[in-house]
C-alpha positions in Angstrom: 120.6 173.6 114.9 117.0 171.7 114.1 113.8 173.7 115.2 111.4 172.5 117.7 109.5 169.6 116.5 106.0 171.5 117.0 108.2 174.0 114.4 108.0 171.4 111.5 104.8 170.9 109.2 104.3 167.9 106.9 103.5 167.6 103.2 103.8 164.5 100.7 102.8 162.7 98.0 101.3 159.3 99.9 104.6 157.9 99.1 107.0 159.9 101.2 107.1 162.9 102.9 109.0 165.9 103.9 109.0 168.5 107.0 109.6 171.8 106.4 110.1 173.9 109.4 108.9 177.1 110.0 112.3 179.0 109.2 111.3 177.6 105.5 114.4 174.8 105.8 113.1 171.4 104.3 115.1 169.2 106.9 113.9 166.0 106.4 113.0 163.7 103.2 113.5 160.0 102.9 113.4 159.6 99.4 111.6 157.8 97.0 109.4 156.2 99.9 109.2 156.4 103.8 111.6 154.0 104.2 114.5 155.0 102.1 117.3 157.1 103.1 117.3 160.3 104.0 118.3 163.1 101.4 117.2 166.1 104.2 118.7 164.9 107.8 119.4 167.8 109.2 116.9 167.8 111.6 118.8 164.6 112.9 122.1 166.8 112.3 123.1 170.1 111.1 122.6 171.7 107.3 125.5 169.8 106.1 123.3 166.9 106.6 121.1 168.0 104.5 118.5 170.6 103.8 116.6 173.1 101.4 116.0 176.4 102.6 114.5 179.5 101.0 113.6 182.4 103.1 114.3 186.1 103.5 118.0 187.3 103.4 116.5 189.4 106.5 115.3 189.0 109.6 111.4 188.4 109.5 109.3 190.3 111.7 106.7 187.8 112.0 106.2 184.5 110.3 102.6 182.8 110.2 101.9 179.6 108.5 98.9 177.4 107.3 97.6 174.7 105.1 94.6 175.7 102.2 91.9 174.5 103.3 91.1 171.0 102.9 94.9 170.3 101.4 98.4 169.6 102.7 99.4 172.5 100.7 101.5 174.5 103.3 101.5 178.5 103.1 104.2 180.6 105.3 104.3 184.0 105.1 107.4 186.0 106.2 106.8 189.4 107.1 109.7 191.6 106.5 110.6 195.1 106.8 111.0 195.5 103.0 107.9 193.4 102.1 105.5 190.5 102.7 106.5 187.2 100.9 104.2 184.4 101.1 106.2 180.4 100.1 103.7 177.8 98.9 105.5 174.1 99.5 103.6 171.0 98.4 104.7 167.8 97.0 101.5 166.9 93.9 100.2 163.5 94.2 103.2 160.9 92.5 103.3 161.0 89.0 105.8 159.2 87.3 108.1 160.7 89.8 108.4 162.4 92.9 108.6 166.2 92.9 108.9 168.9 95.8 107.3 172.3 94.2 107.9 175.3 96.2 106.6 179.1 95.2 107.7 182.0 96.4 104.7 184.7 95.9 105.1 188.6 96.4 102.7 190.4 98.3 104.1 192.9 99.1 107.3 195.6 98.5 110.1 193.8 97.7 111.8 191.2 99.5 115.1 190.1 99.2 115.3 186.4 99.4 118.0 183.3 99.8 117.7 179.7 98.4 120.3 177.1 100.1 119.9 173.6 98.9 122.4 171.0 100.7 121.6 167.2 98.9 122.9 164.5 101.2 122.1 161.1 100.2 122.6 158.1 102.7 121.1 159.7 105.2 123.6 162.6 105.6 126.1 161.2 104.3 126.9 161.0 100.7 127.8 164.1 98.7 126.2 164.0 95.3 128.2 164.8 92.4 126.6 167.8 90.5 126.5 169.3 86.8 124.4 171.2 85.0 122.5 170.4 82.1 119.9 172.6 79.9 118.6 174.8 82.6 118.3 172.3 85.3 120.7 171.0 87.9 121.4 167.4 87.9 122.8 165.7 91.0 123.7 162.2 91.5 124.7 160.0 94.0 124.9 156.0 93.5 121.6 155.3 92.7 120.2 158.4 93.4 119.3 161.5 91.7 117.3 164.9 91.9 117.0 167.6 89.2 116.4 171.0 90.5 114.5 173.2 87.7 113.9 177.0 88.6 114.4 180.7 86.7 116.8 181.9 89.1 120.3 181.9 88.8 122.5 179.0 90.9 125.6 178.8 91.9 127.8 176.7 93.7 129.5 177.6 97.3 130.8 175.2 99.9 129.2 172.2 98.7 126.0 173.9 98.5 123.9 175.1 96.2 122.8 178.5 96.9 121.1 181.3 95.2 119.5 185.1 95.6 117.4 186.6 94.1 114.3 189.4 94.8 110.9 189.4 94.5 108.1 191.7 93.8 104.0 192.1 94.8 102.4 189.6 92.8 105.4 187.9 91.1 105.9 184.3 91.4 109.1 182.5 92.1 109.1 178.8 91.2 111.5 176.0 92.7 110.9 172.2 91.4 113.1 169.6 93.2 112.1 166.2 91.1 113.5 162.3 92.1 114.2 159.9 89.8 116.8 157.0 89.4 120.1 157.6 88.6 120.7 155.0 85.7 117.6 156.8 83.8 117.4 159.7 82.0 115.8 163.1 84.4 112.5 163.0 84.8 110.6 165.8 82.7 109.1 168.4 84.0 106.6 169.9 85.5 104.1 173.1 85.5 104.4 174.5 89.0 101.5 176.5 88.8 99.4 173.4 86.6 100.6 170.9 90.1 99.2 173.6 92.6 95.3 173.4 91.1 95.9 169.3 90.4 97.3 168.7 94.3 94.5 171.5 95.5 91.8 169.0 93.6 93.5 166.6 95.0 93.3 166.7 98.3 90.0 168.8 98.6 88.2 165.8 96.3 89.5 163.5 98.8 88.1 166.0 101.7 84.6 165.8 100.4 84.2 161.7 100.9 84.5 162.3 104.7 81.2 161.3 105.9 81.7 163.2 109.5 80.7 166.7 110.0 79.3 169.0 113.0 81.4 168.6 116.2 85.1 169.0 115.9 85.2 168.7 112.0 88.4 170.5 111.5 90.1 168.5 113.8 89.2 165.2 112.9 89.9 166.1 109.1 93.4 167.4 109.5 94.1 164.4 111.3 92.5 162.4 108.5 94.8 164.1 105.8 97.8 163.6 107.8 97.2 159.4 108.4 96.4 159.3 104.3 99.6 161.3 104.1 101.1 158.6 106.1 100.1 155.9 103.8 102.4 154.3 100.9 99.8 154.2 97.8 101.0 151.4 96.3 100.4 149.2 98.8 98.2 150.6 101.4 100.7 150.5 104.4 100.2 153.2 106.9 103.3 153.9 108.8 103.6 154.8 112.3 105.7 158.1 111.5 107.7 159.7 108.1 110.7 160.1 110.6 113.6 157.9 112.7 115.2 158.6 115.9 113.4 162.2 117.2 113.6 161.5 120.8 110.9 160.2 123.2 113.1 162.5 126.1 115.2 165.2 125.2 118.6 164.5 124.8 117.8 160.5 125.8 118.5 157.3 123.9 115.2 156.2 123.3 115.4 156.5 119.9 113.4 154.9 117.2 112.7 154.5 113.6 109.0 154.7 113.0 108.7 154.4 109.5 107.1 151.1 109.3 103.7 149.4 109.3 102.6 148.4 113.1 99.7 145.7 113.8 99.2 147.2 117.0 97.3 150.0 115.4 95.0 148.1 112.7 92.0 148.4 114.5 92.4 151.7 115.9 93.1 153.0 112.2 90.2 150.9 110.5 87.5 152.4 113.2 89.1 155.9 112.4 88.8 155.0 108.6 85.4 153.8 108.5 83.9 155.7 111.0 84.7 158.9 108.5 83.5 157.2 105.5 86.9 156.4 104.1 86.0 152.8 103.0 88.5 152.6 100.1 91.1 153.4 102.4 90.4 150.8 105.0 90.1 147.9 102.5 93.5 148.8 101.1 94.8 148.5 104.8 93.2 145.7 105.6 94.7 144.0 102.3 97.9 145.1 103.1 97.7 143.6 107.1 96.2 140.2 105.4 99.4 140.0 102.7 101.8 141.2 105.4 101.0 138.9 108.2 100.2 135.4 105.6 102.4 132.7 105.9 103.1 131.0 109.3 101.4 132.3 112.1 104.1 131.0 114.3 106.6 134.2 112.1 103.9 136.7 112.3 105.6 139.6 113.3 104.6 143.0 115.4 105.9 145.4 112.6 106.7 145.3 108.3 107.9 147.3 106.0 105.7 149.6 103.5 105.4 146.7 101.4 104.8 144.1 103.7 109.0 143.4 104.4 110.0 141.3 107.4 113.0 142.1 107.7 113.8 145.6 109.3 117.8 145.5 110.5 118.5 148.0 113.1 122.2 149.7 112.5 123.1 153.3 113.8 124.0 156.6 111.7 126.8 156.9 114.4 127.8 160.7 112.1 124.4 162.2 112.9 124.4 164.0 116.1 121.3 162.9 116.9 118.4 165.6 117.5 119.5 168.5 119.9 121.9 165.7 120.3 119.9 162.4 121.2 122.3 159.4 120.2 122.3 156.7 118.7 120.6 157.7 115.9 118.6 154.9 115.2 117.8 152.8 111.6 115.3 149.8 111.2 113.9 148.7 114.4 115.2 145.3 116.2 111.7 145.2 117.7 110.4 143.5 114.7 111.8 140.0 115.8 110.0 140.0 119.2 107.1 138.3 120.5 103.9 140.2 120.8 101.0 138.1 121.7 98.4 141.3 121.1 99.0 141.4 117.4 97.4 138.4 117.4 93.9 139.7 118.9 94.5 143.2 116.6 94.9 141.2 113.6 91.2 139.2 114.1 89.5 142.3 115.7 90.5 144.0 112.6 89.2 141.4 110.3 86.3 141.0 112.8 85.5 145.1 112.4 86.2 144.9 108.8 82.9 142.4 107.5 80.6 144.0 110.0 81.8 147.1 108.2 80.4 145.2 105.4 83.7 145.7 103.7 84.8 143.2 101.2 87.2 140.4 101.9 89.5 138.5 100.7 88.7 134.6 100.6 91.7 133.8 102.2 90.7 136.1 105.2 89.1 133.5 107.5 91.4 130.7 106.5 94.6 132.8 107.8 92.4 133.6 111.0 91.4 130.0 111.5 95.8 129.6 111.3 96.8 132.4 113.7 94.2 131.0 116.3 95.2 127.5 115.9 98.7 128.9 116.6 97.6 131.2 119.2 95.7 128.4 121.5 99.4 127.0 122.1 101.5 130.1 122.6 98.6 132.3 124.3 100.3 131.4 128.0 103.5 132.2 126.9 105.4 135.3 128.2 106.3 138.2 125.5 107.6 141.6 125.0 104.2 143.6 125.3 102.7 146.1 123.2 105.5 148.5 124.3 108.1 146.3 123.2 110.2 146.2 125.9 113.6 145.3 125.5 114.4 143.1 128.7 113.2 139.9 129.7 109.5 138.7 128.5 106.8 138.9 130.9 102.9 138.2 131.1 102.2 141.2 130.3 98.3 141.8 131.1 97.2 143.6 127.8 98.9 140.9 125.8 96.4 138.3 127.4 93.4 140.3 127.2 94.0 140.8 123.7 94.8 136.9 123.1 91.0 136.5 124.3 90.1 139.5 122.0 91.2 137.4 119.1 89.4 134.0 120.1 86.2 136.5 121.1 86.3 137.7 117.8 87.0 134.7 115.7 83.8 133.2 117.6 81.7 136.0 116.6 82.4 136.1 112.9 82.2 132.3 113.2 78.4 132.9 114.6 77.8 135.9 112.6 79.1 135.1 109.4 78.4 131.1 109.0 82.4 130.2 108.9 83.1 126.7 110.1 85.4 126.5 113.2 86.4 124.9 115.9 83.9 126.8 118.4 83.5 124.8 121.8 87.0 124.6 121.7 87.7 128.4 121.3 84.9 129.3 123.7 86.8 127.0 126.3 90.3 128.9 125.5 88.6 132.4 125.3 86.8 131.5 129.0 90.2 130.3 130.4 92.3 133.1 129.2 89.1 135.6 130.8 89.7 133.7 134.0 93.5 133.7 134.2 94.0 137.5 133.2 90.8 138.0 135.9 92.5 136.1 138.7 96.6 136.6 138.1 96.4 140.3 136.1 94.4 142.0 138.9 95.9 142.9 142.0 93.1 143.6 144.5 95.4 145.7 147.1 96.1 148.2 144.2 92.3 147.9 143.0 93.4 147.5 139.6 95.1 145.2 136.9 98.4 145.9 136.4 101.0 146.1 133.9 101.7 142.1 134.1 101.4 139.3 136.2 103.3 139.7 139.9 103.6 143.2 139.8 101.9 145.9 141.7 103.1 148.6 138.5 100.8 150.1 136.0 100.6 150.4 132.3 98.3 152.6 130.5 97.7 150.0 128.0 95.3 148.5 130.8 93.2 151.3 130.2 91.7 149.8 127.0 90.0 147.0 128.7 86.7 148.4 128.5 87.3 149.3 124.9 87.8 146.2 123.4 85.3 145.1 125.6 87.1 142.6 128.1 84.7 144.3 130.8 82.2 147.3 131.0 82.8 150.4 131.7 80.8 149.6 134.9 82.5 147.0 136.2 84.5 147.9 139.4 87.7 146.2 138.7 87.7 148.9 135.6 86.8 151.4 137.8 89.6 150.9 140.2 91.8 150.8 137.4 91.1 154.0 136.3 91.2 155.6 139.6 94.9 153.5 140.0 95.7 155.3 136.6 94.6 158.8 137.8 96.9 158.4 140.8 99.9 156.8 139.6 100.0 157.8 135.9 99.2 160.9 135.5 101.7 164.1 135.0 100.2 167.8 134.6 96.9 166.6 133.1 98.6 164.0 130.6 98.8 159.9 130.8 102.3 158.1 131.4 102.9 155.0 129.8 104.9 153.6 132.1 104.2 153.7 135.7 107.0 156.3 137.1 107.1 154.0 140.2 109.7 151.5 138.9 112.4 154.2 139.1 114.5 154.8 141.4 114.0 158.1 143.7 114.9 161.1 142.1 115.3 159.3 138.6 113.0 161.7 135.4 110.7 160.0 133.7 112.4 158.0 131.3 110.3 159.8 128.1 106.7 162.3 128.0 103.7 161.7 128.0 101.9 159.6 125.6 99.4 161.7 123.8 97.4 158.1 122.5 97.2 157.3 126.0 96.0 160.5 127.0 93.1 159.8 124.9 92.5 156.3 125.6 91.9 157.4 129.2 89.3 160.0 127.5 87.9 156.9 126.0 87.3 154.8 129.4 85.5 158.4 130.2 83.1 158.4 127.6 82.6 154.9 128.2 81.7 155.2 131.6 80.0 158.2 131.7 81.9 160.8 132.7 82.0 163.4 129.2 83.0 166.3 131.5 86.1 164.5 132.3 86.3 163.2 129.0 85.6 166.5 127.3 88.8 168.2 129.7 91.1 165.9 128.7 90.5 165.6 125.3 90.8 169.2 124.7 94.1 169.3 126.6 95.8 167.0 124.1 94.2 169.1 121.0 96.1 172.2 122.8 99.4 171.4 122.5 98.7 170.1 118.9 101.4 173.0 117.4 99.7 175.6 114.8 98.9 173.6 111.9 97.2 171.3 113.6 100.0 167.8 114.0 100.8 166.4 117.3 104.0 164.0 117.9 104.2 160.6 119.7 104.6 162.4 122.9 104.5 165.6 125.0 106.9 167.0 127.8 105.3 169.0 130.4 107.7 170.5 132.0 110.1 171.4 128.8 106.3 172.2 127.3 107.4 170.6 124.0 106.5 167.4 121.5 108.4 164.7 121.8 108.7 161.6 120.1 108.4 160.8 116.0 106.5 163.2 114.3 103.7 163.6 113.2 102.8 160.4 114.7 99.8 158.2 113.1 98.8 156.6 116.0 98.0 159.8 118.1 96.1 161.3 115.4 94.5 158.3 115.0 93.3 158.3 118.7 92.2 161.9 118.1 89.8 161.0 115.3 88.5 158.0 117.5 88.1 160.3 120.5 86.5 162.8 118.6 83.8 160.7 117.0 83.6 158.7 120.2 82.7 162.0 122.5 80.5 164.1 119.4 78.5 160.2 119.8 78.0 160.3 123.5 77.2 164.3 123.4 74.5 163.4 120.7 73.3 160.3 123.0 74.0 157.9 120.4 73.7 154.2 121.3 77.1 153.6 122.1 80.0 155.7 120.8 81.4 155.4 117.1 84.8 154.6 118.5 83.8 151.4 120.7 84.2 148.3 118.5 81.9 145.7 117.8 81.8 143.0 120.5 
């Protein structure tokens, strides 16, 4: 049986990545990038799925665990009653291939330890076909293969390869899992020791660019690591999560893959980006959003692949039991053939944020703008999925429209800012309509609020970024309302809903937990308008069910009191950084908050 998903912590190589729970069981890894199959799936299954365990033959008496400081090197420590062992997993920055190192360091007595390594290509699936060869183990599968390389003896047992072995204070166990294609010869290897000081220098070189300090600086650089963590190197893609299917409700079907690039969080990632200094880092996402999204406007899509893929087939793993048994175990995501109107206005206000960041740009930049809003002035009134995608019928959903008007806003003011020739009276007449229409049909003045979408008294907490992208003040009372409406009707135990719990029927549970990026955005429209105290509460509610290395998952159950949702998830720990700077602004009585974009 898989952990808790606030018992996994992360590590990669900014190419894939790999949880490792705190049992000391690797039991997921898509390898060689995010979107490959899974290798490790047992957290989607059982062992036999696949998994790599070392840990004490015995019992522990306690376990603790952290990162190094300033590194996604993960330490746990098992304290035994024989002895203290301490096991050291990291994956070094991608070489010429991928490698999982994991030490095992006395400290002390003597602890009597097991190794179980369980390699299950396709997702769970495949069994590799295993030999030795030197003194490594070589499996292979089609066209995959891993090389395990350690000084302990290995044997086979039950399709499984297993091992035992003891270890001392101050002796050093090493275990080097490496990737490579099957059709080439192994990859060489490795110095364990030699990849702990390069991946240390790594990440704490990395570290030291952040240009944020004072007020919640471990917080926000945690988070940082884990969204570079999250991007694919060669490319510059950041995806939404390393994992598929972990369930928005326990035991549901809502079950997705997240290991994919999303529009809907370009701005939100660049302001987190540039805000702490990582320029380098923005510029390669915004490269990747302006390759992924050229071509038609008219096929510009709400999700791609890490390196800029369209096409992202959804098919089920029907022999994975799913997470503490959520079915279907979900892989691609049908959502990335929907209409999504707001990926329009992200993809300009990123541009937009980008060259008053004074970041470089491609030429081709404003000529693919000037294309999506020549598209977008005929398909702006059009019904769409909304930035939840929702499978059912399309619908005018309110967000979607405001952030139509984001993107002709934001094409005028580069247009004014930046000398680019356009089409101006004419976008200024569609931006002024589109204000009107969402003002007069996404409003509903008996609720006090706008609503989810036009003709319907529901909420949706995606409302509550309104103010944010700067639609209306803070100030205005139509905002105001709508943040009273969301305080009424989408709250749960201190956290922010979604989806308003009003369009079930009596009786019915909450169709998934709360949304911890909603949570914030709420925290936002505090700060915003004023009101830190409020701000200050709910932000630190959502850092306290972060688990104990610091990652937080899509969502959170209240009443279970446990993560839901793909994990760790980008877009919350992107709302965390933004939060963060946004409040540590407002405390310090900055102008207007760092995470409040240019208008």
């Amino acid at each position: 049986m898989s952990q808790r998903i606030e018992d996994y912590a992360l590590i990669g190589d900014c190419e894939t990545a790999a949880l490792v729970g705190r049992n000391g069981s690797i039991d997921w890894l898509c390898w060689p990038a995010f979107d490959s199959d899974a290798c490790f799936a047992a957290i989607l299954g059982t062992h036999k799925n696949g998994r790599w365990l070392i840990a004490p033959c015995e019992d522990a008496t306690r376990i603790s665990r952290r990162y190094h400081d300033n590194t996604l090197i993960l330490e746990t420590r098992f304290e035994t009653k024989s002895g203290t062992v301490a096991l050291i997993d990291f994956m070094p920055p991608r070489g010429k291939a991928s490698d999982i190192v994991r030490l095992v360091r006395g400290l002390g007595g003597t602890v009597k330890m097991r190794m179980e390594l369980v390699i299950r290509f396709g997702f769970g699936a495949d069994i590799p076909w295993v030999r030795r060869m030197d003194h490594s183990l070589l499996a292979i599968c089609g066209q995959d293969m891993t090389v395990l390389r350690t000084p302990v003896d290995t044997r086979g047992e039950d399709l499984t390869t297993v091992a035992e072995f003891e270890v001392g204070a101050d002796q050093t166990v090493p275990f080097v899992l490496t990737y490579g294609p099957s059709h080439i010869e192994p990859p060489a290897p490795i110095d364990p020791e030699v990849a702990l000081q390069e991946t240390e220098t790594f990440w704490r070189d990395w570290c030291g660019h952040c240009t944020r300090d004072g007020d919640y600086q471990d917080l926000i650089l945690r988070s940082l690591i884990t969204l570079k963590a999250l991007t694919f190197a060669p490319t510059g893609g950041i995806v939404a999560a390393p994992t598929t299917s972990l369930p928005e409700k326990l035991g549901g079907s809502r079950n997705w893959d997240y290991r994919f690039c999303w529009l809907r969080d370009a701005t939100f990632t660049l302001l987190a980006l540039m805000n702490s200094g990582y320029t380098e880092e923005a510029s390669a996402w915004h490269n990747w959003l302006l390759r992924a999204a050229a071509g038609s406007p008219s096929n510009m899509q709400i999700m791609y692949g890490i390196w800029g893929q369209r096409r992202l087939l959804e098919w089920e793993a029907a022999w994975l039991a799913g997470y503490e048994g959520a079915q279907p175990v979900r892989v691609g995501n049908a959502a990335h053939a929907q209409l999504q109107l707001d990926v329009y206005g992200e993809l300009i206000d990123a541009f937009h944020q980008s060259r008053m960041a004074k970041l470089k740009l491609d030429d081709e930049s404003w000529a693919l703008e000037c294309a999506v809003l020549n598209h977008l002035a005929e398909v702006w009134d059009q019904p769409d999925h909304g930035i939840w995608e929702r499978r059912g019928q399309p619908r005018h959903y309110v967000f979607s429209k405001v952030m139509t008007w984001v993107a002709f806003d934001r094409g005028i003011k580069s247009a004014e800012t930046f000398g680019f020739k356009a089409p101006l009276l004419h976008w200024r007449t569609l931006r002024d309509a589109i204000h009107r229409d969402v003002c007069t049909r996404g409003f509903d003045a008996e609720v006090g609020a706008f609503v989810e979408s036009y003709g319907t008294k529901l909420l949706d907490a995606s409302v509550l970024l309104l103010p944010a992208v700067g639609f209306l003040p803070a100030s205005d009372p139509r905002i105001c309302g709508t943040i009273a409406a969301v305080e009424r009707c989408l709250m749960r135990d201190g956290f922010v809903l979604r989806h308003d719990p009003r369009e079930l029927p009596p009786g019915q549970p909450p169709l998934e937990g709360a949304f911890l990026a909603c949570s914030l955005w709420l925290a936002d429209a505090y700060v915003l308008s004023g009101d830190l105290d409020k701000a200050q509460e709910l932000f630190d509610r959502v850092v306290g069910v972060a688990n104990d290395v610091g990652l937080l998952a899509e969502e959170y159950d209240s009443v279970a009191r446990r993560q839901t949702g793909n994990f760790p998830q980008a877009l919350t720990h992107i709302a965390l950084v933004n939060t963060a700077h946004n409040l540590s602004a407002a405390r310090q009585k900055s102008e207007k908050p760092a995470m409040q974009r240019s208008k």
